[in-house]
N, C-alpha and C positions, 0 to 999 in steps of 0.2 A: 477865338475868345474862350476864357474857361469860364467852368459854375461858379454862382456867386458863393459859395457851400464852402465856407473855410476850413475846415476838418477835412471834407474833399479833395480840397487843392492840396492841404498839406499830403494826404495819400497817396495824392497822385505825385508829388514833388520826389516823395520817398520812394517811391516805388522805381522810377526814374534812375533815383542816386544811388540804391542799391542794385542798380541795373538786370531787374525783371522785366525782359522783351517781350514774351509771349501772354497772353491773355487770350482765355476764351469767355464769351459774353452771353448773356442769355437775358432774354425780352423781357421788361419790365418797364413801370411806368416812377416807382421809386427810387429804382437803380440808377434812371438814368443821364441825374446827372455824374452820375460815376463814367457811365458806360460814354457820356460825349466827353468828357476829360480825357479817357483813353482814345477816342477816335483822333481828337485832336493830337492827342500827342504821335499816334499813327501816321497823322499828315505832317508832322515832323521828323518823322524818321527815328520816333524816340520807340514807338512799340510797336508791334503785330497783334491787330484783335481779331479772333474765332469764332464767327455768331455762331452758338450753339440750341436750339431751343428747345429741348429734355433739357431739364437741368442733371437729373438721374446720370445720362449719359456724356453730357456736360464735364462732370467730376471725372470719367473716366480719359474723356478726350486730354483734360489736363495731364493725367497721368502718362496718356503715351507719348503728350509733348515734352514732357519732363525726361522722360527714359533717351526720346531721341537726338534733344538738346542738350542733355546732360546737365540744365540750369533750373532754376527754379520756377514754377508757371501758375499765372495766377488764373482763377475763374470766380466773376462777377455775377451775384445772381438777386432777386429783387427782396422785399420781404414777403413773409410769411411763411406756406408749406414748402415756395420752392429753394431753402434753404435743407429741409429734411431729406430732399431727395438727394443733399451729397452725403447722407450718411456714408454708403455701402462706398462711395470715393476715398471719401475721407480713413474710412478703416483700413480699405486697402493700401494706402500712400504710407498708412501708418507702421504696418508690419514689412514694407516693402522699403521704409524709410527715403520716402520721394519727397522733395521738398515740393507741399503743394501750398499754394495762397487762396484761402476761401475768404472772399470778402463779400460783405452781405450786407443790402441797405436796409433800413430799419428804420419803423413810424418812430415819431416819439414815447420817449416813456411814459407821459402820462397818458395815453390813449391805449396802451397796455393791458389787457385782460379787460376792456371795456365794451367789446361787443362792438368793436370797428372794425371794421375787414381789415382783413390779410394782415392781422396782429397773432403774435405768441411772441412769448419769452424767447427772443432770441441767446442770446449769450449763453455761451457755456451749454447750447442745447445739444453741440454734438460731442459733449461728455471728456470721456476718456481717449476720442480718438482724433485728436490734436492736441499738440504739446501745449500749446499757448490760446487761449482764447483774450482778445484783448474790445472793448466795448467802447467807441471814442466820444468823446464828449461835441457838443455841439458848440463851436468855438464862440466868446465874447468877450474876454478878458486874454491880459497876454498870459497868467495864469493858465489858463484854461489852455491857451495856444502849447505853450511848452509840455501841459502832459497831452494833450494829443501825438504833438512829434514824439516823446518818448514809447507811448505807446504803440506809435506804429513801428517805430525804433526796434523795441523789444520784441515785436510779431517777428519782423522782417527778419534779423538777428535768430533768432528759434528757428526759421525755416530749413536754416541753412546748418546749423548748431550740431555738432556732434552726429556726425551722419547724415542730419537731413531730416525731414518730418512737416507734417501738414499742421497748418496753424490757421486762426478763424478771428478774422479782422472785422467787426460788428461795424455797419456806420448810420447809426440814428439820423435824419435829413427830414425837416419842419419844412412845411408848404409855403409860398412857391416854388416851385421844384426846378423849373424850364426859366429860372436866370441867367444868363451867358452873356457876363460883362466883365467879367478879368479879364484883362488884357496879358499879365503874364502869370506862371504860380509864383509859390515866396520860393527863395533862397534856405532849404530848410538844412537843420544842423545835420548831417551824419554820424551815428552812434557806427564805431570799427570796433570787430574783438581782434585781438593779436595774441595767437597762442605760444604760451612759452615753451619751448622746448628742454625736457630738463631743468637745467640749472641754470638756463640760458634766461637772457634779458632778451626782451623784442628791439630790433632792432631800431625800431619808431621811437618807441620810449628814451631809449638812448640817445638818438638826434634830438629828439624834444628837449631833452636836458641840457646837451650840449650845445642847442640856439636859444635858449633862454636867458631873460637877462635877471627876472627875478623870478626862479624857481620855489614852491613850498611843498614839503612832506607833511601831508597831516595824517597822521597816526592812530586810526578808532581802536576804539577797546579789542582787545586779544586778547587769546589765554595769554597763562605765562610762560613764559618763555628766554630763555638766556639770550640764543641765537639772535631772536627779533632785538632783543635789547642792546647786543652787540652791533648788530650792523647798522641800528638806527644810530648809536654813537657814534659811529664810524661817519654816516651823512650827516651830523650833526656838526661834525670839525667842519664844513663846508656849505651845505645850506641851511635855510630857515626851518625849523622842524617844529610842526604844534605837535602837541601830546599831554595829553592827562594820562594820572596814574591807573586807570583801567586798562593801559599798556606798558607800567611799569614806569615811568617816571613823568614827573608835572612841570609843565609851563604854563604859570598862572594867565593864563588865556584871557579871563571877564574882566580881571583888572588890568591886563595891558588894552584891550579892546577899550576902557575907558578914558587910557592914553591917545590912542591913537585916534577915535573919534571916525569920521570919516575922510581923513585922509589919504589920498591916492596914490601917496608915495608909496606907503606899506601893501598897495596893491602887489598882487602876483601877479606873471604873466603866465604860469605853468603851476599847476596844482596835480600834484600825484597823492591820491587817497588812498591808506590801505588802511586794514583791519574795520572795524566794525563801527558802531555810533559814536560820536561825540557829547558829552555833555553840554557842553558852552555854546546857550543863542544866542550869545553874544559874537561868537565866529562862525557861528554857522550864517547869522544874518550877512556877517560881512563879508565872507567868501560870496554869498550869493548873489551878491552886489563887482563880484568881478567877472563881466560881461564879455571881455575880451582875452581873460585866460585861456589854454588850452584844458580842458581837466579830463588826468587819466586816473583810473579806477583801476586797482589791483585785486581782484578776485580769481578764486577760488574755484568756480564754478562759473564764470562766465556773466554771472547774472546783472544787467541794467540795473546798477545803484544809484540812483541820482540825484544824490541827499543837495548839492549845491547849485540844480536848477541845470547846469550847460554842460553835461558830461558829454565828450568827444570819442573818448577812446577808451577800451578796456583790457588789462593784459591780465590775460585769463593764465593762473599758474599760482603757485605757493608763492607768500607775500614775500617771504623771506630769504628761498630760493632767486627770485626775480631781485630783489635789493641787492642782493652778495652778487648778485651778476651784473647790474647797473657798477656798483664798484668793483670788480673784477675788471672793465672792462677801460680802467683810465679814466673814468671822468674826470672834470677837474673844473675849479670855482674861476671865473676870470674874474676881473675887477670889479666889473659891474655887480657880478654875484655877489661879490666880494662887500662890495659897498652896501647889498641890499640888505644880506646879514648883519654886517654893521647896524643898520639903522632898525632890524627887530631884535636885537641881542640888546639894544639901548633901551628900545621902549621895555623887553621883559626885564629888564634889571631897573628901573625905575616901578614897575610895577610890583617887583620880590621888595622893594625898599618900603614903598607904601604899604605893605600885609605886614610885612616887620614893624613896623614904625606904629600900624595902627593898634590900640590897645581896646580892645572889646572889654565891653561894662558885662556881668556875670550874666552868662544865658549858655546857648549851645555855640556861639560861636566861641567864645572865651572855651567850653570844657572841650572843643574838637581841639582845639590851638593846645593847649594846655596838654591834653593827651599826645597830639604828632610829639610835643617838644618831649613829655618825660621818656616816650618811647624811642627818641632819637639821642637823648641823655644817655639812655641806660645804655644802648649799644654803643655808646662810642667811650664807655667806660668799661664797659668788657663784660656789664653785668648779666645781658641779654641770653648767653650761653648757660650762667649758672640758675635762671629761675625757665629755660626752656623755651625763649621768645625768638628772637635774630639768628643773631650769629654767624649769619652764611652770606653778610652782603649781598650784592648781587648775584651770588651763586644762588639760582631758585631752586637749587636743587635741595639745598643743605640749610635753608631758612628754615626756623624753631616755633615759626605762628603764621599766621594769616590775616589779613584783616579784611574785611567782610564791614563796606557801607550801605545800609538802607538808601532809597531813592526818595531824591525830592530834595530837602533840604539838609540833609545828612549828608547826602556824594558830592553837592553843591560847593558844602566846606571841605569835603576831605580832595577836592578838588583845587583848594588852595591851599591847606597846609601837611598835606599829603606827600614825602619823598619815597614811597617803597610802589610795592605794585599792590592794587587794588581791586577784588573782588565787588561786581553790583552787578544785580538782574536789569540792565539797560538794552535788554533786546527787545520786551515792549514797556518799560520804566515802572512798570504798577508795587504797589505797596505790598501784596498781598503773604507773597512768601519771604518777603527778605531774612527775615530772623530763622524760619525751617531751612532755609537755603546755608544760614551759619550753621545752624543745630544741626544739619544733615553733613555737614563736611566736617563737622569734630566729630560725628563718627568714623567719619574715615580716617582719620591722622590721628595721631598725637603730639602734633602741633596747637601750640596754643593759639584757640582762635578768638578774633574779637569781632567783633560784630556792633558797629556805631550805625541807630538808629533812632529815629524819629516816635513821639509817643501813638499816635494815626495807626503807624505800620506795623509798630508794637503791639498794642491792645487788638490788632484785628488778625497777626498772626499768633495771639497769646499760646494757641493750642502745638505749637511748636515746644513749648515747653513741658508739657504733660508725654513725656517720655522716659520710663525708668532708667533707659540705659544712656545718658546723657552725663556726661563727667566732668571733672572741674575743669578740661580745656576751655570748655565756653566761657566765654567773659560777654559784657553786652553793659555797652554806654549808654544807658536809655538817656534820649533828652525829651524831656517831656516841659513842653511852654503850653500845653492846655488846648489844643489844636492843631490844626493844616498852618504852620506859620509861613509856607512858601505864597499864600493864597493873601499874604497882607503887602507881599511884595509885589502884588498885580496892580498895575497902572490902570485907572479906572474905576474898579471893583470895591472900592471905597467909597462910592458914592450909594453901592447895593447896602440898604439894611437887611439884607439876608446873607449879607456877609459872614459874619461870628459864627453866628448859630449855626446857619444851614450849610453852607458851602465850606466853611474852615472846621465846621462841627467842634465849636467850643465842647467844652467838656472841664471839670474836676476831679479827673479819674489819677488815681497813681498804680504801681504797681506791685505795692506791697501785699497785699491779699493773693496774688496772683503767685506769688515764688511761696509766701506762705499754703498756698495749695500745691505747689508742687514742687517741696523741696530744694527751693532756688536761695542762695544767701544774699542776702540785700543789704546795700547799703543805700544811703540815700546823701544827697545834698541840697542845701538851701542855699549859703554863700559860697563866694571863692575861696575861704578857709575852709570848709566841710568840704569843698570837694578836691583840695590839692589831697587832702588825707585820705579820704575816702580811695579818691585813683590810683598813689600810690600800693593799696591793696588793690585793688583791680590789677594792676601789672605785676606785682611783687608777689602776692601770696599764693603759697603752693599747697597749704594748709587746706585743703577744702578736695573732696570727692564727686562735687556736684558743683552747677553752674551758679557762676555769681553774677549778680546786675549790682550796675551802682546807676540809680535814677536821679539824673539832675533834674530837683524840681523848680521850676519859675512862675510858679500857676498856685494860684491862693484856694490851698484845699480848704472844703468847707463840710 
């Protein structure tokens, strides 16, 4: 029988399935339902455990078990100081690059610096000399259960990583200690890396594709890039691809997600994630709801991403390099594929027909629509070349502007009437720089750049503007509706009277005084007439040495 200690079990399950045999063990009264999980599984034939009682010495014994086994070896020790005596282990594993497992029991948090024995801050206390320190939660939600597995996921995965290296697995454990009534551990998921070689695809990934019957590429933000955008067309003639324009071209994702609903048809059975975040919770929720996909992660660097809850596998290599060698390599769609794209190529084309078809009443959604369209006018009229915007199609190379969306409810819409490729600070979403982020890269080019942004993000990076050497490439769509308008779109939060005010921080502000202090040409609008005029100078006019805004205003200055 195992401990009742769910976090435990899961550790011990992983430890298992990433097949670490050797364990050395050292006396304690916290540890120990750690230390009879591992006995049991000893009388299984699953491990060999090493009483050791120095811990100091303990940490070394692991080391020459590691050198002689050539695998990775773990040593269990209890809380408090006899955690610090693996220092001098741990540093040595580290420069020696020994894949060593320090796993250490731990009071709970809230008895933490309280003057309760054999308490300190465990985590992160042995610094810099383990790759990974990872702290697991005490399991009671399945929540909570799936980042416990990831987190051990991630330790276990580092030990072995790039050479090899000590790493430090905290496990917090609430009294009663001495429970032993599991009868078995769980079935927990295995996180595998698969290194690419080259130019080469793993060979897993490959079969994954070629036994799947409803395969999906989803596409997070990237730089930009020709190559990525080539070879994602290239799996696009074939599978289901989601993508917003933060990788260079948009499949209106929230409003096919409101087609589809939850239906299980449009489930995947295989999900390959590359490049970076996604905008749409509206597919993140629904991917995370497929339970029984496989899902591989395409990184860079190896690292546990696991934005969709059940990540399997990782093919650690260049996204791009790995995609042209997925199709290098003959894949090919059979019918089922075949049908499955069928039936999301239907849902996204009734979803493009609904954005087409809907006519937005004057605000930001009307001037973002209104903008994609003139600026997809003017290139397809050849005028893009003559005032310095386009021009270069999908050649990123030889494109004439940039377009640069603020976060929140600006990248929301350029996320639906968006076709080029789209600049946004979505690595932690905040408001704070997005317009310095525009103003800072029309110093670099002499592409004209634009910058669609929110008034929030606006007024609170205004100081982006106070820069003499700032030129008329900047353009800048302020939509200014008088606050946080993503915060009226919260379910619930409408019943908060501190809504307006506090949380969406109403406000009166425009930003005419603001270009009036710092040399900015301003336009402004109040209707759909004022502002088709006003944008076509935002796009068209070359006439100016300094940065222009045109501020759609909706909000009753007073």
């Amino acid at each position: 029988m195992f401990s009742n200690k769910e976090n435990v079990n899961i550790l011990t399950a992983l430890l298992v399935k990433h097949e670490v045999r050797h364990v050395v063990v050292c006396p304690g009264s916290r540890n120990a339902p750690i230390v009879h999980n591992m006995h049991e599984q000893e009388a299984r034939g699953m491990m060999k455990c090493y009483p050791v009682t120095d811990e100091r010495s303990a940490g070394f014994y692991a080391i020459g078990l590691a050198q002689a086994t050539e695998e990775a070896v773990a040593v269990c020790v209890t809380s408090g100081s006899a955690l610090l005596n693996l220092a001098p282990a741990a540093a040595e594993a580290k420069y020696q690059k020994i894949p060593i497992i320090i796993i250490s029991a731990d009071r709970p948090a809230a008895w933490i610096d309280q003057l309760d024995g054999q308490t300190l801050p465990q985590p992160n206390v042995l610094g810099c000399f383990v790759r990974k320190c990872v702290n697991l939660p005490e399991v009671h939600t399945d929540e909570e259960r799936r980042f416990c597995n990831r987190l051990v996921n991630e330790a276990l995965l580092e030990c072995r990583h790039r050479g090899g290296a000590p790493v430090h697995i905290n496990v917090p454990i609430s009294e009663p200690l001495f429970i032993f009534d599991t009868e078995d551990l769980p079935d927990e998921r295995k996180i595998v890396i698969h290194t690419a070689r080259g130019a080469e695809c793993p060979q897993e990934l490959i079969d994954a594709v070629n036994n799947a019957s409803k395969p999906m590429f989803v596409i997070g933000q990237t730089r930009k890039s020709k190559a990525l955008f080539e070879v994602v067309e290239a799996l696009r003639e074939m599978f289901v691809v989601v993508q917003e324009p933060l990788s260079s071209k948009a499949v209106p994702m929230d409003e096919a997600m409101k087609h589809i609903g939850d239906d299980s048809e449009y489930m995947p059975d295989l999900i390959i994630y590359a490049g970076e975040t996604i905008v749409s919770k509206a597919t993140k929720m629904f991917l995370r709801k497929a339970e029984k996909a496989a899902q591989w992660r395409i990184s860079e660097d190896g690292k546990v991403e696991d934005c969709f809850g059940r990540l399997t596998d990782i093919a650690e290599g260049n996204a791009v390099e790995i995609l042209q060698g997925l199709l290098a390599c003959g894949i090919k769609a059979n019918e089922e594929v075949a049908a499955y794209k069928r039936l999301w190529d239907d849902a996204i084309e009734k979803a493009q027909r609904s954005i087409d078809d809907y006519e937005p009443a004057f605000g930001a959604r009307l001037a973002v629509r209104n903008f994609e369209r003139m600026a997809g006018e003017m290139d397809r009229m050849g005028l893009m070349g003559r005032v310095g915007l386009m021009g270069g199609g999908e050649d990123c190379e030889n494109e004439g502007c940039a377009f640069h969306y603020a976060n929140s409810t600006a990248i929301r819409l350029g996320c639906i009437y968006a076709d080029h490729y789209v600049y946004c600070n979505r690595g932690v979403n905040g408001i704070e720089g997005s317009l310095s982020t525009a103003a800072g890269f029309s110093l670099g080019t002499d592409k004209r750049v634009f910058c669609v942004i929110g008034d929030l993000s606006f007024f609170y990076d205004q100081n982006a503007l106070w820069n003499t050497r700032l030129r008329g490439n900047l353009r800048i769509l302020l939509l200014n509706d008088g606050g946080g308008a993503i915060f009226k779109k919260l379910p619930g939060l409408e019943q908060s009277p501190a809504r307006d005010e506090y949380i969406a921080a109403r406000h009166n502000t425009t930003a005419q005084g603001i270009c009036m202090e710092n040399n900015i040409k301003y336009l402004c609008a109040h209707d759909a007439k004022e502002m088709e005029k006003a944008m076509g100078q935002l796009l068209y006019d070359d006439d100016t040495q300094r940065p222009m805004v045109l501020e759609l205003l909706v909000i009753s200055v007073q």
